[in-house]
N, C-alpha and C positions, 0 to 999 in steps of 0.2 A: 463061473464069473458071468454075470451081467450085462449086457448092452450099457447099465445105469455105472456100474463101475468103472468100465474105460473110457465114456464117454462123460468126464466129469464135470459139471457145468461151471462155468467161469466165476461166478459168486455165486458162494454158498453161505446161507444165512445160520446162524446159529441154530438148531432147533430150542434151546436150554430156553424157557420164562423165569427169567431171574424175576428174585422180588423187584427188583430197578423196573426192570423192563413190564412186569405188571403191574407197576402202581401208574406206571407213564400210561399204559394203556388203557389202566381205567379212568385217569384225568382226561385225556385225550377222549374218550366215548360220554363224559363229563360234561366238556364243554364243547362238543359237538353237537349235543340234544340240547344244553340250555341255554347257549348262548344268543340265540332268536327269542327264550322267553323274554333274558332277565335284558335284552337290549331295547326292547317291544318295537320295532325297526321294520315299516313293510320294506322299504328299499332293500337295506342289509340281508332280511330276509331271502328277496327275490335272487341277490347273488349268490346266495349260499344252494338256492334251487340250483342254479346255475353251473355251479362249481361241482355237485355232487353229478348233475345229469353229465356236463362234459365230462367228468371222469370215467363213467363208464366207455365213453368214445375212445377218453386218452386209453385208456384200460386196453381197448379193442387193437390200437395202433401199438401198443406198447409189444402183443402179442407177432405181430409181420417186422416189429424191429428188431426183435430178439431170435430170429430166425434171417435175419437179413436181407428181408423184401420191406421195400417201401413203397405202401400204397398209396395213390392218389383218389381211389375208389370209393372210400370208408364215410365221405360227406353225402354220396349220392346210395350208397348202403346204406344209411341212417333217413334217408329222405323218404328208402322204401319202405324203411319199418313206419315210420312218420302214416304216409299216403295210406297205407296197406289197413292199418289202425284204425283209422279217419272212417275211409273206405268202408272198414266192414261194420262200423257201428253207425255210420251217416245213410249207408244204402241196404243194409244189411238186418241193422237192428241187433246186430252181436253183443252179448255183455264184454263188458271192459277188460275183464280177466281174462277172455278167451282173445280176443282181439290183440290186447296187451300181448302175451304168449304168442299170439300167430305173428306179429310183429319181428319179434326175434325168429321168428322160424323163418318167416320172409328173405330177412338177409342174411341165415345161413344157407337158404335152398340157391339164393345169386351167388354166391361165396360157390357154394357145392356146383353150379352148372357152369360157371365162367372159371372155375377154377383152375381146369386141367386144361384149359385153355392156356389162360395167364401165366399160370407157372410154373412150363415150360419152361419160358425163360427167367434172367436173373438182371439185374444192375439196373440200368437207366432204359433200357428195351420195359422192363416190369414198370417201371415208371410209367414211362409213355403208355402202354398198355392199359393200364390200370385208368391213368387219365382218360386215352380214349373212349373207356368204359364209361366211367363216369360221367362226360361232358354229355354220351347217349342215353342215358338215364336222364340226366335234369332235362335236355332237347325232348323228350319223350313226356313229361311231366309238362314243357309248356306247348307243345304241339296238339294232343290227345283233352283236349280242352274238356269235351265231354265227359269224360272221366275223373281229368285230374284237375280242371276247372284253367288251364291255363298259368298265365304270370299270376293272376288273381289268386289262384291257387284254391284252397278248400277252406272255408268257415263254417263255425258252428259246431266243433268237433264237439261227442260229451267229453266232461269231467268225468273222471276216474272214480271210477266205485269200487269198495275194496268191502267186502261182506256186510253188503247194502247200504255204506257210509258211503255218501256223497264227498268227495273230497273238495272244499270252497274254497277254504283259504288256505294260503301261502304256507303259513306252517303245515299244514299237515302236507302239501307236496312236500316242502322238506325233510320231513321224517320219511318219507316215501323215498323220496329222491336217495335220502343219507343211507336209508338199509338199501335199495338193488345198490349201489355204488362198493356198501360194506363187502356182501354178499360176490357181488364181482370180484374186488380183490383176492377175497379170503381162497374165491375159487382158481384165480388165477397163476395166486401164490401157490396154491396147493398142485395145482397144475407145471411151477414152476420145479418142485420141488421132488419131484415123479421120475420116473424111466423117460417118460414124455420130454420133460423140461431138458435133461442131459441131451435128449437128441435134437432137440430146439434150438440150443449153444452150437451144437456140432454141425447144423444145417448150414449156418453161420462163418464158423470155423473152422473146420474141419471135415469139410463134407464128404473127401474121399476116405477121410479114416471108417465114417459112419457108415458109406455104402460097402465099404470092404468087410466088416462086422455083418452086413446080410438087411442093413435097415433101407428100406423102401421110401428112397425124399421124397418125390411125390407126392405118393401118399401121406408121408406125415405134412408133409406143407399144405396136402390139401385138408387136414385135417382140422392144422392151426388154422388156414383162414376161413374156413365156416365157423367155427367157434368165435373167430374173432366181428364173423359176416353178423354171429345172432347176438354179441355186445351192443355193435355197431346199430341193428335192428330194434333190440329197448330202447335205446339212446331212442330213438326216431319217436318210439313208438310212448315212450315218456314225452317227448316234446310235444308233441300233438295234440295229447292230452292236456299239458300244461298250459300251453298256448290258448289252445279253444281253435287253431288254424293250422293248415302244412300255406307252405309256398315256396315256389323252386330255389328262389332268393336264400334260403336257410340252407339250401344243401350242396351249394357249389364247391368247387374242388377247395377253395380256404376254408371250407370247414375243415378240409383234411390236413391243410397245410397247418391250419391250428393246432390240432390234434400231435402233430410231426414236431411242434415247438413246443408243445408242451411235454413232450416225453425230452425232448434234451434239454428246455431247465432245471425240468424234476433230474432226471438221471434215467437211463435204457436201463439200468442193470438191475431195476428192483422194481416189482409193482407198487411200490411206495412211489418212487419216481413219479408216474403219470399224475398222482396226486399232488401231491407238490406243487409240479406244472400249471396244474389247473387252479388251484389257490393263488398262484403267482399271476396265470395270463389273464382268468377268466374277468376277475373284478376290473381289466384296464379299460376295455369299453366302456363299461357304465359307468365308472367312475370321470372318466372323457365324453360323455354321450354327450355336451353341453361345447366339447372343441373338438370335433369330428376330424379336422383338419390336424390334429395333431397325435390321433391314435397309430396313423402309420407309421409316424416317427419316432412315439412312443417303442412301439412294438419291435423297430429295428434297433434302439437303443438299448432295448432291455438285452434282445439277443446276441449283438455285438461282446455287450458286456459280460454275457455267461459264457459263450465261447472265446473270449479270450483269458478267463480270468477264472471260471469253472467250467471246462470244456464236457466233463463229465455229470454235470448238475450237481443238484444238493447230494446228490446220494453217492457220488463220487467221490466230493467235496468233504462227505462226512468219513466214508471208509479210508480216504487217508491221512484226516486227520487224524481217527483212530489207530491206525499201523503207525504213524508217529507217536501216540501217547504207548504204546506197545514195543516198542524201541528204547525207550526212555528209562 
């Protein structure tokens, strides 16, 4: 028997591709890709940028929820894949591909050195912790001016080249944006679905059963959040590029808190979840960028109303409407 068999993860997704479930999924990769042609929309466009880069963030968060650490870190972990990015193709002269990829390596190596620091502990001490970290990252970003340029921060980032296509316009980040976002999930989910994943739930749940079985928390926490540190690191290291800029302002600890709301209206208990979330919070700014004054209250109304009325998100929301249609 298994570590994976006693340690069973709390949802478990069907393996079976029904035909239902693959026609949905090729409608859904459908109007994924054409709905930026057939709208011809820069704005819409630029939010769907938007929606696919924070998904890999939510993606990254989604990973320390499901193991029951909540980071505050994951905004100023994105700032370093952002900066690090910048950095090596501003001063460096690095192509985009290499830079891009060190980017994620950057904020799995901060994941990997602060790790066994931070997760040590558990609950609201990991909080704090984690904030600490972070508010000394973006201090360090406006301090280190020479470097990191200050509040100013860094302009003139290049556009992303991808086998010597200049990336200009909006759609093609998009397409960019939509496959690492795909690519994330697919990997996440398959991650969730593992010996891995079972002991991810049990980190969580069960953690004395897990160390009783011979599993090493620690290390697997420290495992999750490097994986989750080099999500977190594209995210940065996409925005950079996207932008043509870093600035400290993009990385402060409500990036992360966004990231924390957008995994409880999608739902913790699926990498669908994080997606979801991000379709739901991303478009509230820009769609408000014109009543600034009123996106806070937006944002506390939204979330009021999902926890008290879908505590578990969409994905909660849908698995027991389905165990009632299964009752029935």
């Amino acid at each position: 028997m298994t570590t994976k068999d006693v340690l069973v993860p709390r949802h478990v997704e069907s393996r079976r591709m029904t035909p239902l479930k693959g026609l949905a999924l090729l409608a859904g990769c459908v109007v994924a890709i054409a709905w930026p042609i057939v709208l011809d929309n820069p704005f819409l466009t630029h939010i769907g940028v938007l929606v696919w880069m924070f998904t890999l963030l939510s993606l990254s968060m989604n990973l320390m929820l499901r193991m029951g650490q909540l980071s505050l870190a994951h905004g100023a972990i994105m700032g370093l894949g952002a900066y690090g990015a910048a950095l090596l193709m501003m001063r460096l002269n690095v192509p985009f591909v290499f830079a891009f990829l060190a980017s994620g390596l950057i904020g799995a190596l901060f994941a990997l050195i602060t790790g066994p620091i931070m997760l040590r502990v558990k609950g609201v001490y990991f909080v704090l912790l984690t904030f600490a970290f972070g508010e000394i990252v973006v201090l360090t970003f406006i301090e280190w001016v020479d470097l990191f340029g200050g509040n100013n921060g860094l302009f003139g980032v290049p556009r992303a080249s991808l086998f010597g296509v200049v990336l200009q316009d909006r759609f093609s980040y998009y397409l960019f944006a939509l496959a690492l976002a795909a690519l994330a999930y697919l990997g996440v989910r398959k991650l969730y679905r593992s010996e891995i994943g079972a002991v991810i739930d049990a980190l969580d749940t069960n953690e004395d059963l897990a160390r009783s079985l011979g599993v090493n928390a620690l290390r697997y926490r420290l495992l999750i959040f490097t994986i989750s540190g080099f999500l977190a690191g594209i995210a940065g290291g996409f925005y950079a590029s996207y932008y043509t800029f870093a600035t400290p302002e993009g990385f402060t600890f409500w990036t992360a808190v966004n990231a924390i709301v957008m995994n409880v209206l999608g739902g913790m208990s699926s990498p669908i979840g994080p997606i979801l979330g991000a379709l739901l919070l991303v478009p509230l700014p820009e769609i408000l960028r014109d009543a600034k004054e009123y996106q806070t209250i937006a944002y506390g109304v939204v979330l009021i109303i999902f926890l008290l009325f879908l505590p578990d998100g969409f994905v909660g929301a849908y698995r027991r409407f389905r165990e009632r249609r299964r009752r029935q």
